[in-house]
C-alpha positions as CSV (number, residue, x, y, z in Angstrom):
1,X,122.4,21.0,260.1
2,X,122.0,24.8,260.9
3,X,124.2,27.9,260.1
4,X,126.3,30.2,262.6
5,X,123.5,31.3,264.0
6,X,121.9,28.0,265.2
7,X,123.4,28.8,268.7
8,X,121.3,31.7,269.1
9,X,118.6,30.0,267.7
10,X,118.8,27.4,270.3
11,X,118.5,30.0,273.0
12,X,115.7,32.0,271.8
13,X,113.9,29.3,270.8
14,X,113.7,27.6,274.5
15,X,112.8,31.1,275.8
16,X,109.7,30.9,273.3
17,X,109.2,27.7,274.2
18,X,109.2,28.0,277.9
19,X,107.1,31.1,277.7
20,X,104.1,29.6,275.4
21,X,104.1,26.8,278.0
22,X,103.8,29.9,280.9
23,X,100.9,31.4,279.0
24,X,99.3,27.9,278.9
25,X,100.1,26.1,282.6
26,X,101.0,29.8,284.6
27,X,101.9,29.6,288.2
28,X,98.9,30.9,289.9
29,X,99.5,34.6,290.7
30,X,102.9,35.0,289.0
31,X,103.6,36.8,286.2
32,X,106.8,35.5,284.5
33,X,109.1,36.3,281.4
34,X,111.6,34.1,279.9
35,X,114.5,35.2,277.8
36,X,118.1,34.4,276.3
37,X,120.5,36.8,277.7
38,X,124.1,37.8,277.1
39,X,126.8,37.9,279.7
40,X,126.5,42.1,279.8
41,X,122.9,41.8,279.7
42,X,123.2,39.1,282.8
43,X,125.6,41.6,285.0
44,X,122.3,44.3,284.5
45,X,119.9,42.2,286.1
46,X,118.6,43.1,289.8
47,X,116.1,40.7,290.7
48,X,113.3,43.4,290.2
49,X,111.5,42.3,287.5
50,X,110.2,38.5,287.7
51,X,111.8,36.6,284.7
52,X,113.8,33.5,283.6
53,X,117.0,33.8,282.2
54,X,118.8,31.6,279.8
55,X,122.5,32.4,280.0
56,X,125.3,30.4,277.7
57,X,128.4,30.6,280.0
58,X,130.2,27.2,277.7
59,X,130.6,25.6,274.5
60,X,132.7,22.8,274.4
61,X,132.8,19.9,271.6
62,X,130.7,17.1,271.4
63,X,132.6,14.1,273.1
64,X,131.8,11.6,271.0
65,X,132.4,13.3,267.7
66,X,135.4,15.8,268.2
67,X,137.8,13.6,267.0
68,X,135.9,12.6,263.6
69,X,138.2,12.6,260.9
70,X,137.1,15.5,258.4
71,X,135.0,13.5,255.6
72,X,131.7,14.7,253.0
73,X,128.0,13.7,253.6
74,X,126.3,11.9,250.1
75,X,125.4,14.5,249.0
76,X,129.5,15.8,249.0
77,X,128.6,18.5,251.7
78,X,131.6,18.3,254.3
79,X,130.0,16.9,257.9
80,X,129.5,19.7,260.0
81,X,130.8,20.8,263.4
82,X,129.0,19.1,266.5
83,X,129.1,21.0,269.8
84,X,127.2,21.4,273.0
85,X,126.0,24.1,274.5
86,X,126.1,24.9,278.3
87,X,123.3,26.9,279.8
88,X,122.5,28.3,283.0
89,X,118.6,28.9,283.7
90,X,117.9,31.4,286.3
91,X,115.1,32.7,288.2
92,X,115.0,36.4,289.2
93,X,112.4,37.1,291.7
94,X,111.5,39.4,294.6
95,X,110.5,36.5,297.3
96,X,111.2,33.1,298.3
97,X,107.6,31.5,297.0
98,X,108.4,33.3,293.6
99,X,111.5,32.2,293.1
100,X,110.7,28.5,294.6
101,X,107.3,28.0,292.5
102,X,109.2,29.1,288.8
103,X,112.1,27.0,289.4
104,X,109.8,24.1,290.2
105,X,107.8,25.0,287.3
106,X,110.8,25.6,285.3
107,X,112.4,21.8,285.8
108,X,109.0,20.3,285.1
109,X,109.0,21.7,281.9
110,X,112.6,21.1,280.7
111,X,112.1,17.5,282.3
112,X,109.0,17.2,280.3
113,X,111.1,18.2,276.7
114,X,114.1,15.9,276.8
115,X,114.7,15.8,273.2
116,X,113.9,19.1,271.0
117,X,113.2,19.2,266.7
118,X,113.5,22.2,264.8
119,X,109.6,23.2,265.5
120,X,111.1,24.8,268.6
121,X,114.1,27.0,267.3
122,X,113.5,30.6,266.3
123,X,113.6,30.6,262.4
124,X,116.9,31.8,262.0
125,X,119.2,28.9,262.6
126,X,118.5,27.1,259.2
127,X,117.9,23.8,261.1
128,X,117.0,20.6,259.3
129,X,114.3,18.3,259.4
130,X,116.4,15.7,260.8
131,X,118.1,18.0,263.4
132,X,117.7,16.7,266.7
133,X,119.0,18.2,270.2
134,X,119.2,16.7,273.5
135,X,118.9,18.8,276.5
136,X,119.3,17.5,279.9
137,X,120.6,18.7,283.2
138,X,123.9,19.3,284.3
139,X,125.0,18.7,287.8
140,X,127.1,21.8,288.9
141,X,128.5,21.7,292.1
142,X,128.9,24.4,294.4
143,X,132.5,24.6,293.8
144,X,131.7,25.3,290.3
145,X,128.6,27.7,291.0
146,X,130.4,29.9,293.0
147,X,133.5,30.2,290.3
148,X,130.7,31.0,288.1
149,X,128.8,33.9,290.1
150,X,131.8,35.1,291.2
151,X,132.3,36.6,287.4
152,X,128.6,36.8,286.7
153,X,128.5,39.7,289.4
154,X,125.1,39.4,290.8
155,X,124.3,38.4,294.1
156,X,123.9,34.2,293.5
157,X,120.1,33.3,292.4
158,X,118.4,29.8,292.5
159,X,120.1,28.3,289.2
160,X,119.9,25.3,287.0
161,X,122.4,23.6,284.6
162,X,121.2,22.3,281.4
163,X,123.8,21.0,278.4
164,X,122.2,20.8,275.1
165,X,123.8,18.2,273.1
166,X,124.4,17.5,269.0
167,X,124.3,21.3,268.0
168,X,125.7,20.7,264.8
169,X,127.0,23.6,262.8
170,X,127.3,24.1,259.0
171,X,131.2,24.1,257.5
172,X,131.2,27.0,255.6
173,X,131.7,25.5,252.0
174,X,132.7,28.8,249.8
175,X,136.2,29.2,248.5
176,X,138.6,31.1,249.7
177,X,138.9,33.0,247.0
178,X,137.2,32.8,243.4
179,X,137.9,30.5,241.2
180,X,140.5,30.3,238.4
181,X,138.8,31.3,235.1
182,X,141.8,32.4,232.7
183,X,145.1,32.1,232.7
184,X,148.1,34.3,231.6
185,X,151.8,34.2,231.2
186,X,154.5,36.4,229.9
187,X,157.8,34.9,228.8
188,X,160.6,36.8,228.2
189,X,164.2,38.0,228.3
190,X,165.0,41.4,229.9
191,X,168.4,42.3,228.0
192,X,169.6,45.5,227.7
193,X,169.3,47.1,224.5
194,X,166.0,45.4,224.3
195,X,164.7,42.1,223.8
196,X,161.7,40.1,222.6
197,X,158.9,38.5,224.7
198,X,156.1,36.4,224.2
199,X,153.0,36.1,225.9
């Protein structure tokens, strides 16, 4: 289970991975970044540096658990929130061989990590030990692309569609406010010409 920011985590962490993987098995004569992006940083881009972009354009609830009736773990913790994460991976190159060699490259790899632990998310998500995501493609067709570039702005790049599934998110389990520790009362009767109270 991981904290609120186990989305970004998610995001930065397959950048890291995808770029270790780069520095080990490069395509020959490419140089290549990868990174998580934002929608404002997305509508920047230009195509003039070489890079792969990971882009979260959708969160919707997991399918299988959305309807879960609220209920604690053993150890009284409440069960956390499962979502899934949609992500667009894009390649921003300058020619048709770049652009055609990294996505290649870029679905062998992804195809190649089916299932991902906590060894590959950046540090600050707080995920567990048992934590365990599934990413896998995402068909998008080219109804749905253009919808999708059409507010992304830039011109449309060679993309892929990945959902990451199980993201589960801690329940925040602090109190809405602090807890009772004394009590006080006032009894009395207001009367005019004074009165007596007790407290």
């Amino acid at each position: 289970m991981a904290t609120v920011s186990a989305i970004h985590a998610l995001t930065s962490g397959l950048a890291q991975l995808l770029s270790r993987a780069y520095q080990l098995r490069p395509v020959a004569g490419i140089t290549c970044k990868f990174e998580p992006l934002g929608m404002s940083d997305f509508k920047k881009l230009d195509g003039q540096d070489t890079k792969v972009s990971i882009v979260l354009y959708r969160i919707s609830h997991n399918e299988h658990l959305r309807n879960r009736p609220a209920a604690t773990l053993p150890t009284g913790k409440p069960v956390p929130m499962t979502v899934n994460l949609h992500m667009l991976v894009t390649v921003w190159a300058d020619s048709a061989l770049r652009e055609q060699s990294l996505i290649a490259w870029t679905l062998r790899e992804l195809h190649m990590r089916p299932v991902m632990d906590r060894s590959v998310f950046a540090d600050i998500g707080g995920f567990g030990v048992g934590d365990l995501i599934t990413l896998a493609p995402e068909e998008l067709s080219l109804d749905d692309l253009s919808k999708l570039w059409q507010v992304l702005v830039p011109p449309l790049r060679p993309s892929l569609g990945y959902v990451a599934r199980n993201v589960m998110i801690d329940i925040d389990t602090q109190p809405d406010a602090e807890r009772v520790v004394a009590t006080r009362f006032q009894l009395g009767d207001d009367v005019a010409g004074g009165g007596e109270s007790a407290s």
